[in-house]
TIVO-2410 file (N, C-alpha, C; in nm, 3 decimals):
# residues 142
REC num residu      c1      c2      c3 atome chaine
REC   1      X  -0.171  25.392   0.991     N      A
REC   1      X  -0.050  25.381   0.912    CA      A
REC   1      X   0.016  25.246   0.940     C      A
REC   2      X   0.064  25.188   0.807     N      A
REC   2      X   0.140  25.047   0.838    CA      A
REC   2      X   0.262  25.063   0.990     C      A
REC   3      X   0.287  24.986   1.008     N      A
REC   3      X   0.432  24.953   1.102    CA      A
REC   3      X   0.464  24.826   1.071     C      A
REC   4      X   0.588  24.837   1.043     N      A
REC   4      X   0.733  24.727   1.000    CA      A
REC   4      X   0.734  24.638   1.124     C      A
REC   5      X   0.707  24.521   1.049     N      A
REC   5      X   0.726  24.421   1.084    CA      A
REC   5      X   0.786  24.297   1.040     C      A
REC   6      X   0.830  24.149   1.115     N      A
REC   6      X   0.909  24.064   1.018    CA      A
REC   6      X   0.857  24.023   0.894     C      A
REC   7      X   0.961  24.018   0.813     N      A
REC   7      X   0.945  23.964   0.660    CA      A
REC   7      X   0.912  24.095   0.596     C      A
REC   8      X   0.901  24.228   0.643     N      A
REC   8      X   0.871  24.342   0.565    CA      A
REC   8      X   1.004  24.412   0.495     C      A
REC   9      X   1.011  24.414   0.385     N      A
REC   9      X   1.159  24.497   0.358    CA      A
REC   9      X   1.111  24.630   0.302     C      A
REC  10      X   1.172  24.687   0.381     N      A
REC  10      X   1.252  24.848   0.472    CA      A
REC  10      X   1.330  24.910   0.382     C      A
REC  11      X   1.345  25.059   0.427     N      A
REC  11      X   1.401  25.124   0.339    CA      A
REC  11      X   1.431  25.231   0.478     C      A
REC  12      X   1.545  25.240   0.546     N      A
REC  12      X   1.553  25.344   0.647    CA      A
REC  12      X   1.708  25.411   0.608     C      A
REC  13      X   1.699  25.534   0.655     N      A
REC  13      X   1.803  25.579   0.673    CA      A
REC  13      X   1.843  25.612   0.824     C      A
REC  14      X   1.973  25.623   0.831     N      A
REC  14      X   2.053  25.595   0.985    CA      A
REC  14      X   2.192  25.638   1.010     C      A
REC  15      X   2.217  25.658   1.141     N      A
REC  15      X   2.328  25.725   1.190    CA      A
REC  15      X   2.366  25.658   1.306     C      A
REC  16      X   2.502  25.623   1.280     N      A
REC  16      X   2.575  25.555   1.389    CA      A
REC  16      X   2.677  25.558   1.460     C      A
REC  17      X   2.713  25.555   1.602     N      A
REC  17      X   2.762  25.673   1.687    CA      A
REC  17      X   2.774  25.557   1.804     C      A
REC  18      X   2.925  25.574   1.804     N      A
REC  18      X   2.988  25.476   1.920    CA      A
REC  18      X   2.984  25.601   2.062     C      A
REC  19      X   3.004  25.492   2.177     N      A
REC  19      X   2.946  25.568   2.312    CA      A
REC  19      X   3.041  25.687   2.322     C      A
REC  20      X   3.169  25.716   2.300     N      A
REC  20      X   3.159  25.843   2.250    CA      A
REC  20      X   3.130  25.971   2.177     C      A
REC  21      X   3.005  25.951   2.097     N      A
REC  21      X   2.976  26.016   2.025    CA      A
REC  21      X   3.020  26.007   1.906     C      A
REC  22      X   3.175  25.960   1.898     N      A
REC  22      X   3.208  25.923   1.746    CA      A
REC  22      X   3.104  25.840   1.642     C      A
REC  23      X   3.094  25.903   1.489     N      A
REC  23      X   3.017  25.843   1.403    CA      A
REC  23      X   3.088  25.760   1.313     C      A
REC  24      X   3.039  25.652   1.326     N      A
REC  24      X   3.124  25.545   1.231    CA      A
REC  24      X   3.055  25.476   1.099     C      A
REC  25      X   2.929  25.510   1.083     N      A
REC  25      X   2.855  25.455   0.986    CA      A
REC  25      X   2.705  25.591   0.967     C      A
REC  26      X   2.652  25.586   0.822     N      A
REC  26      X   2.576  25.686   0.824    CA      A
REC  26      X   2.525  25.688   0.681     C      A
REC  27      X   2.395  25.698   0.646     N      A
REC  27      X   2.351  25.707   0.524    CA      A
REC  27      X   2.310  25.834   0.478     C      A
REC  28      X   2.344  25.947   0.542     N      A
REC  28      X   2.305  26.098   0.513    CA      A
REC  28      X   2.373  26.090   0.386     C      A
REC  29      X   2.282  26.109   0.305     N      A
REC  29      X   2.363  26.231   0.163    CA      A
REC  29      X   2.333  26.073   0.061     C      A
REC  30      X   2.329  25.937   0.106     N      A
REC  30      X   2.340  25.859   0.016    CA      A
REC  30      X   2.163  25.852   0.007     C      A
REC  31      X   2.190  25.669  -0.066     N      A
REC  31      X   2.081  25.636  -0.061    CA      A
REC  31      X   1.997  25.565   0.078     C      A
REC  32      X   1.890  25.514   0.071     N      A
REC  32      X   1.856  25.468   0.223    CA      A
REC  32      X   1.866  25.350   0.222     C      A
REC  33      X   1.938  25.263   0.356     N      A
REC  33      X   1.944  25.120   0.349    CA      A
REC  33      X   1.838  25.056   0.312     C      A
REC  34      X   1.833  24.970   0.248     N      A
REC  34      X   1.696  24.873   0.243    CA      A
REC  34      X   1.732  24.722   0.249     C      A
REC  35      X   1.656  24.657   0.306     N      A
REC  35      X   1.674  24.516   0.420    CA      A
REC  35      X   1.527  24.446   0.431     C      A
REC  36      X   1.524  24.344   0.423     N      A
REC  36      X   1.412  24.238   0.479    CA      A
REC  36      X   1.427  24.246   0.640     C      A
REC  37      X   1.321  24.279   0.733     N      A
REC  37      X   1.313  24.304   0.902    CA      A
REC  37      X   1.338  24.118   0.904     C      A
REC  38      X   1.378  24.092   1.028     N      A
REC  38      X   1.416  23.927   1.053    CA      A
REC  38      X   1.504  23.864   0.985     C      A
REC  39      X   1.539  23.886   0.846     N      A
REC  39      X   1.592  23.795   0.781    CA      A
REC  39      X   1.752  23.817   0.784     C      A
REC  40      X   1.851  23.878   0.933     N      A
REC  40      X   1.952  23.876   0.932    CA      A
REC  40      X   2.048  23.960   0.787     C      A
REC  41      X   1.992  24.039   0.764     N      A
REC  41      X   2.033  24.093   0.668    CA      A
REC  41      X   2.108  24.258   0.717     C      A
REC  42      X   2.120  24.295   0.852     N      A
REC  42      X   2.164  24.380   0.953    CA      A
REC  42      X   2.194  24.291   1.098     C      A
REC  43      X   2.263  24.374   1.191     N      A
REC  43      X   2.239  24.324   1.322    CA      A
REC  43      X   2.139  24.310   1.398     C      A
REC  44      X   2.159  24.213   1.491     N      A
REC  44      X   1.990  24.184   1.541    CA      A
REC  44      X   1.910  24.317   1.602     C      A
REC  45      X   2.015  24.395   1.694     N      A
REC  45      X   1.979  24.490   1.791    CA      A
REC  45      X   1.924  24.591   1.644     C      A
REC  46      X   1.967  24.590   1.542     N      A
REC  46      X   1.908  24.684   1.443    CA      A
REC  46      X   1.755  24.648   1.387     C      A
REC  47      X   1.791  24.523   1.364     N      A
REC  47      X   1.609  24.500   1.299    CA      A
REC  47      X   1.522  24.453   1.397     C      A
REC  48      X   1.550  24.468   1.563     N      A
REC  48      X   1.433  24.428   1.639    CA      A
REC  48      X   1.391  24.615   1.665     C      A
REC  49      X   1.480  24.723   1.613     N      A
REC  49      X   1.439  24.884   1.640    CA      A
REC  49      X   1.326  24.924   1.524     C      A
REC  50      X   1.358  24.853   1.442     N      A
REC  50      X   1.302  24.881   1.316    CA      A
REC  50      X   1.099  24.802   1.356     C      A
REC  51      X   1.086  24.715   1.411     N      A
REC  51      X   0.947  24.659   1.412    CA      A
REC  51      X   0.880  24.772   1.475     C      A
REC  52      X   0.766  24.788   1.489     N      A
REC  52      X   0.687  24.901   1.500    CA      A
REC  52      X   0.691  25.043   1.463     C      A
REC  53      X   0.805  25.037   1.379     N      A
REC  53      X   0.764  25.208   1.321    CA      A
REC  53      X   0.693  25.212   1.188     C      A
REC  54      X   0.639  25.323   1.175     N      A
REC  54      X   0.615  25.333   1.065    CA      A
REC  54      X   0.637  25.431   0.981     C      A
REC  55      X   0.651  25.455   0.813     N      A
REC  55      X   0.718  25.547   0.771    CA      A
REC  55      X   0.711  25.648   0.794     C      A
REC  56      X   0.814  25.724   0.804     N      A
REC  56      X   0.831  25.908   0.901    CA      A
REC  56      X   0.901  25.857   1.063     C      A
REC  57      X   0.848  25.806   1.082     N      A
REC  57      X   0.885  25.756   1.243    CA      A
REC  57      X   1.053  25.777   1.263     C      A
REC  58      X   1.086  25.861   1.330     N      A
REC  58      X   1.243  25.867   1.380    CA      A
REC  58      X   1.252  25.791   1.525     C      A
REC  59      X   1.408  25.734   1.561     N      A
REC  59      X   1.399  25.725   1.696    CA      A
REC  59      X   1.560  25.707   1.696     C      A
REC  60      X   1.540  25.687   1.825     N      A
REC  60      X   1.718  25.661   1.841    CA      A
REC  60      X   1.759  25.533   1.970     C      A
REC  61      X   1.776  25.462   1.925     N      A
REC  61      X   1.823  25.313   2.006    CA      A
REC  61      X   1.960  25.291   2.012     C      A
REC  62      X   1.989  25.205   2.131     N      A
REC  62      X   2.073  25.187   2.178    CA      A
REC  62      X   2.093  25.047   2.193     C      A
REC  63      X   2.180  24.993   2.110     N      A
REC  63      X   2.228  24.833   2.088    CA      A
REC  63      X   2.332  24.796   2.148     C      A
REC  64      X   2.311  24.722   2.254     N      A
REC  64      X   2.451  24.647   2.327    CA      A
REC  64      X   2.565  24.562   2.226     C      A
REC  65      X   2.662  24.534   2.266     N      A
REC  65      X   2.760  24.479   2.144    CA      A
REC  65      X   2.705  24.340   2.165     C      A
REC  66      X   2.627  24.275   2.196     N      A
REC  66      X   2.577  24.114   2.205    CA      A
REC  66      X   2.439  24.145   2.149     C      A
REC  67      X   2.393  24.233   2.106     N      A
REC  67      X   2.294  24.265   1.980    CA      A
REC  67      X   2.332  24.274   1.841     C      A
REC  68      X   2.501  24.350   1.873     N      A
REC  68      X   2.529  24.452   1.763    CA      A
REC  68      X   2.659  24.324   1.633     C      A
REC  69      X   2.761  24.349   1.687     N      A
REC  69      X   2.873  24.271   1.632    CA      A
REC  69      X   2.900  24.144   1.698     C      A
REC  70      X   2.890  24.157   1.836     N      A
REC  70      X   2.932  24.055   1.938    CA      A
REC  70      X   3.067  24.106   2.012     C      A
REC  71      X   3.102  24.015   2.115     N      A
REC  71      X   3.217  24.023   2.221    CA      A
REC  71      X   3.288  24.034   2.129     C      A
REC  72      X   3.457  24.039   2.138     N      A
REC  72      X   3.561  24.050   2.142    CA      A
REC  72      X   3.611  23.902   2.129     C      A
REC  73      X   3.646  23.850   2.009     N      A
REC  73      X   3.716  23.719   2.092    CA      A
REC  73      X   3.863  23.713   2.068     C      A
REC  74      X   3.926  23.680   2.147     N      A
REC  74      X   4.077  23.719   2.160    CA      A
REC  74      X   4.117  23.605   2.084     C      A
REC  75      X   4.066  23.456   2.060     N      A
REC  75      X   4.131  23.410   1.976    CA      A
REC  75      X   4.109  23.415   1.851     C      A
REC  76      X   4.105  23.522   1.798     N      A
REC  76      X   4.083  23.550   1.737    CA      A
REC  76      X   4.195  23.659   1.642     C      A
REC  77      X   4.259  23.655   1.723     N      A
REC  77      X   4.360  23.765   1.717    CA      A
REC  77      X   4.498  23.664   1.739     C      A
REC  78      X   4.549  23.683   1.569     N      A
REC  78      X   4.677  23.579   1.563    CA      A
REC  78      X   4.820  23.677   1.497     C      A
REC  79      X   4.916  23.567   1.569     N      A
REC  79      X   5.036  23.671   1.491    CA      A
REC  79      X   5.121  23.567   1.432     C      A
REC  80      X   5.133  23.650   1.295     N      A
REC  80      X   5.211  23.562   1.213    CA      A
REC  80      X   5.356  23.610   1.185     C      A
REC  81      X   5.418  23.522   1.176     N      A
REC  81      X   5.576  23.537   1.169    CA      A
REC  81      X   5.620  23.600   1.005     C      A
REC  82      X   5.700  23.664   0.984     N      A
REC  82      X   5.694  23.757   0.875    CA      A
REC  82      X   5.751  23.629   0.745     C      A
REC  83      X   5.801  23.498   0.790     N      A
REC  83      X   5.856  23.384   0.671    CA      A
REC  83      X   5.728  23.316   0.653     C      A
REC  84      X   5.596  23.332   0.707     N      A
REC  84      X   5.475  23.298   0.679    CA      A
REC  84      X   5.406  23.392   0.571     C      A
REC  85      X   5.466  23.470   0.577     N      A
REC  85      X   5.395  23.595   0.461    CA      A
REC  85      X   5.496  23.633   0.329     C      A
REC  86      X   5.438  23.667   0.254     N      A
REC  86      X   5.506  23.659   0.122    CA      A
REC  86      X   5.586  23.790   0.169     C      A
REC  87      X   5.736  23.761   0.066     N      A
REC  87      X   5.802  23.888   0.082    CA      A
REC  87      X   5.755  24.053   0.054     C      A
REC  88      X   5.653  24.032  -0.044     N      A
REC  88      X   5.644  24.163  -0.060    CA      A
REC  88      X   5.555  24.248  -0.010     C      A
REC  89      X   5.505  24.137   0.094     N      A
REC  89      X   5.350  24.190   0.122    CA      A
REC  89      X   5.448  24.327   0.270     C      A
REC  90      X   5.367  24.444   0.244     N      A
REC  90      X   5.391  24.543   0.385    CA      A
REC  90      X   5.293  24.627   0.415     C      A
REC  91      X   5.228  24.590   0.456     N      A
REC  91      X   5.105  24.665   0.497    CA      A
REC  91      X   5.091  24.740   0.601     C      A
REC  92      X   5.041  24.829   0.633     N      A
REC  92      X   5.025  24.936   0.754    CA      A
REC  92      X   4.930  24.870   0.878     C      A
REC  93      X   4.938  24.948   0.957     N      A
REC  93      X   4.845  24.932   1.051    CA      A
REC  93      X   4.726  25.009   1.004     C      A
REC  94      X   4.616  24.897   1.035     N      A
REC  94      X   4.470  24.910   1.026    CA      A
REC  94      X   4.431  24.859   0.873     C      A
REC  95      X   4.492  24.813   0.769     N      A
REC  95      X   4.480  24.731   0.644    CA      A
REC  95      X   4.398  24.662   0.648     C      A
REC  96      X   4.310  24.601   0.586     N      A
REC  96      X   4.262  24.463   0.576    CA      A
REC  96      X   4.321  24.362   0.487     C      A
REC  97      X   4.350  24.278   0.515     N      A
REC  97      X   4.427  24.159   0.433    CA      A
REC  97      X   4.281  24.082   0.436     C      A
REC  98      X   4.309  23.920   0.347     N      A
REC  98      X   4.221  23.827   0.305    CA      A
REC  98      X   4.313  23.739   0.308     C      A
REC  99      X   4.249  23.637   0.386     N      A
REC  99      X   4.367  23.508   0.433    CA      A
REC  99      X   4.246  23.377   0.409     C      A
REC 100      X   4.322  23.248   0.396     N      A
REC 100      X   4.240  23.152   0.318    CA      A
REC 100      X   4.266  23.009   0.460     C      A
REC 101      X   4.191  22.939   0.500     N      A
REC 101      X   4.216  22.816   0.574    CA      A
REC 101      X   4.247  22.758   0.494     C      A
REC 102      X   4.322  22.626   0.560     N      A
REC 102      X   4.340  22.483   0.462    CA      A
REC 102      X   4.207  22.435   0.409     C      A
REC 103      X   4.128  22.457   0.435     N      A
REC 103      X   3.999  22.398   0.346    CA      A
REC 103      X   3.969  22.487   0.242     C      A
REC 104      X   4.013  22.649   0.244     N      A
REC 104      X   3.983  22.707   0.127    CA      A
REC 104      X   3.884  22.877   0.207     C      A
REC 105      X   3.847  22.801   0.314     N      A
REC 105      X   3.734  22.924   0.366    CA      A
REC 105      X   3.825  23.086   0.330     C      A
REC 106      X   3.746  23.170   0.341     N      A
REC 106      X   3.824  23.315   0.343    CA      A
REC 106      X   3.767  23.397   0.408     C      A
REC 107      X   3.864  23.503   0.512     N      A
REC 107      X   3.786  23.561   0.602    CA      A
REC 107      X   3.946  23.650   0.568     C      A
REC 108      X   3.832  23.799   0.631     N      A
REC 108      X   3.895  23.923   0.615    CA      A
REC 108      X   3.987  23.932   0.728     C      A
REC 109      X   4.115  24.040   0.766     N      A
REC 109      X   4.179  24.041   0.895    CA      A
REC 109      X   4.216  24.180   0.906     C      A
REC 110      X   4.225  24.241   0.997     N      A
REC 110      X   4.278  24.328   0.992    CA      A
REC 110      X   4.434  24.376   1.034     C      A
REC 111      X   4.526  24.444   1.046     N      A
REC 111      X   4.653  24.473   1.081    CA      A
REC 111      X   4.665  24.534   1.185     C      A
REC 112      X   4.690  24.418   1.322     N      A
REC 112      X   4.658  24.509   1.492    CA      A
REC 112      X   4.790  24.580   1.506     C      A
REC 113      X   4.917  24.526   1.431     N      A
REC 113      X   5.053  24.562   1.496    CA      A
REC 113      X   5.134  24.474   1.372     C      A
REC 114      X   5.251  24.583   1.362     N      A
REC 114      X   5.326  24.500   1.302    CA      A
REC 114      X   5.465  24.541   1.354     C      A
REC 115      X   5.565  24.435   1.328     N      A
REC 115      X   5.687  24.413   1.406    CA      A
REC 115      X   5.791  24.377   1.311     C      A
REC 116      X   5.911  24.405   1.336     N      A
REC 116      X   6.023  24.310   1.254    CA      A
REC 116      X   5.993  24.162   1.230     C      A
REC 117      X   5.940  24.112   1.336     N      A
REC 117      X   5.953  23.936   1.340    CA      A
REC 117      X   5.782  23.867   1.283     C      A
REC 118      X   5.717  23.996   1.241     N      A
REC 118      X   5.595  23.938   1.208    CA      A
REC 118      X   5.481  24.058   1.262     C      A
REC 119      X   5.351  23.976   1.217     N      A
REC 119      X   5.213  24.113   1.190    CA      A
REC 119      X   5.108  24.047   1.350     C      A
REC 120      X   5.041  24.132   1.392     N      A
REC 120      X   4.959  24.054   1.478    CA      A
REC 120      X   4.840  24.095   1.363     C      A
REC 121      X   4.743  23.965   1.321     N      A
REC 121      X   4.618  24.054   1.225    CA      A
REC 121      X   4.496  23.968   1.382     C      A
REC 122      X   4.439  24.075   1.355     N      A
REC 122      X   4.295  24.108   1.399    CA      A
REC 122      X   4.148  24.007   1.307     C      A
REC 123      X   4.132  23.897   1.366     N      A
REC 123      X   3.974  23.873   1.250    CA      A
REC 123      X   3.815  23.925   1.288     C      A
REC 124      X   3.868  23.980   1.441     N      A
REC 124      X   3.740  24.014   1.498    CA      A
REC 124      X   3.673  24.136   1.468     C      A
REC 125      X   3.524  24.152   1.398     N      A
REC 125      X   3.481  24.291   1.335    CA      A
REC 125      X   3.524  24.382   1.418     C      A
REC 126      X   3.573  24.498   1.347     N      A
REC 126      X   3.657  24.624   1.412    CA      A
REC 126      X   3.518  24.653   1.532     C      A
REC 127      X   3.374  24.654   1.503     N      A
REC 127      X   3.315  24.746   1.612    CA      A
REC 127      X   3.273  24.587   1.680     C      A
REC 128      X   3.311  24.507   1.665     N      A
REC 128      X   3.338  24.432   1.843    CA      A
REC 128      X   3.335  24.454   1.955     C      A
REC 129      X   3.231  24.412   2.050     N      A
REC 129      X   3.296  24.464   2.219    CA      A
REC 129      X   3.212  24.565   2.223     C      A
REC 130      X   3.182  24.680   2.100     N      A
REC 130      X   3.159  24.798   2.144    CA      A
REC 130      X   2.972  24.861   2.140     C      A
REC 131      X   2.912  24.851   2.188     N      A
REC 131      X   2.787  24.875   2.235    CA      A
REC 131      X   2.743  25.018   2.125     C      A
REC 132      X   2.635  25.063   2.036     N      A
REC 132      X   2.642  25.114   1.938    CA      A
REC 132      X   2.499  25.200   1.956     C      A
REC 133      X   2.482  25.330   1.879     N      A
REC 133      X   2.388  25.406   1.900    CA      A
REC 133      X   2.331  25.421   1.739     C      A
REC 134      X   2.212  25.408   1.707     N      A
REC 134      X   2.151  25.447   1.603    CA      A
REC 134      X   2.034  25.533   1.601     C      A
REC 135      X   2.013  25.642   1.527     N      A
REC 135      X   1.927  25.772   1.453    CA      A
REC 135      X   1.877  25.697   1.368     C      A
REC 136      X   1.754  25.664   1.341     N      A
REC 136      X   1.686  25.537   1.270    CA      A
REC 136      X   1.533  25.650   1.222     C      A
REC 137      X   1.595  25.647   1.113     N      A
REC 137      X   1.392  25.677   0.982    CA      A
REC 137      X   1.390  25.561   0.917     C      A
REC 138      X   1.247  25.576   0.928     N      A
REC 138      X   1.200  25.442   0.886    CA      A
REC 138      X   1.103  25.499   0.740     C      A
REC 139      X   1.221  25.518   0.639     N      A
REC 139      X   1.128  25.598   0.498    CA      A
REC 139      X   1.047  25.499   0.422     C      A
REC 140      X   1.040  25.406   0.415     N      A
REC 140      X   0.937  25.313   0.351    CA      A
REC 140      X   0.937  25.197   0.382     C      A
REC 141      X   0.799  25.101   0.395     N      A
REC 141      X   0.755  24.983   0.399    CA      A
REC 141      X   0.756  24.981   0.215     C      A
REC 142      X   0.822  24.886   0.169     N      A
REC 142      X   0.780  24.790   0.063    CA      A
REC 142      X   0.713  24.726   0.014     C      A
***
């Protein structure tokens, strides 16, 4: 039987489960992810689980957060004063906003805290830091 290897695009379905057991991502009931293996099109710790199976093959791996999202980076985490933000904007905690650099770039943020005098937003991916568990079928080579 084949086994997945780089440049092969995949078709798996998967379940994902922070070290408490909490599930934060999951393709039950949908359709099955499908991805080119190597070509950065998932996290690394995900498509180096995926090489040697082959279709039917279940397993369950365990991806450190320097596989998965990466560290935590604290500067990353800015607070803006509420005369920096448009009046009408009020967003909750845990929102995602879309904020633009002076050159134009755009990156997502999230809402860590908000205060009378201003918001702290978050740019670092929410599962940051956090070391990740995947339930991995590997339903078709392509």
């Amino acid at each position: 039987m084949p086994e997945a290897k780089q440049g092969d695009r995949v078709q798996v379905h998967y379940t994902g489960t922070l070290p408490d057991d909490t599930e934060f991502d999951s393709s039950t009931g949908g359709d099955p992810l499908e991805f080119t293996v190597g070509e950065g099109e998932v996290i690394p710790g995900f498509d180096k689980a995926v090489v040697g199976m082959s279709p039917g093959d279940e397993k369950e791996t365990r991806i450190p957060s320097t596989d998965a999202y990466g560290e935590r980076n604290e500067e990353l985490v800015l607070n803006v004063s509420r005369s920096e933000l448009p009046e009408e904007l009020d967003p909750d905690i845990g929102d995602q906003l879309r904020m633009r650099t002076g050159d134009g770039h755009e990156f997502t943020v999230r809402v860590a805290e908000k205060k009378p005098e201003g918001l702290t937003l978050d740019a670092n991916h929410p599962l940051a830091g956090k070391d990740l568990t995947f339930q991995i079928e590997l339903v078709a080579i392509l």
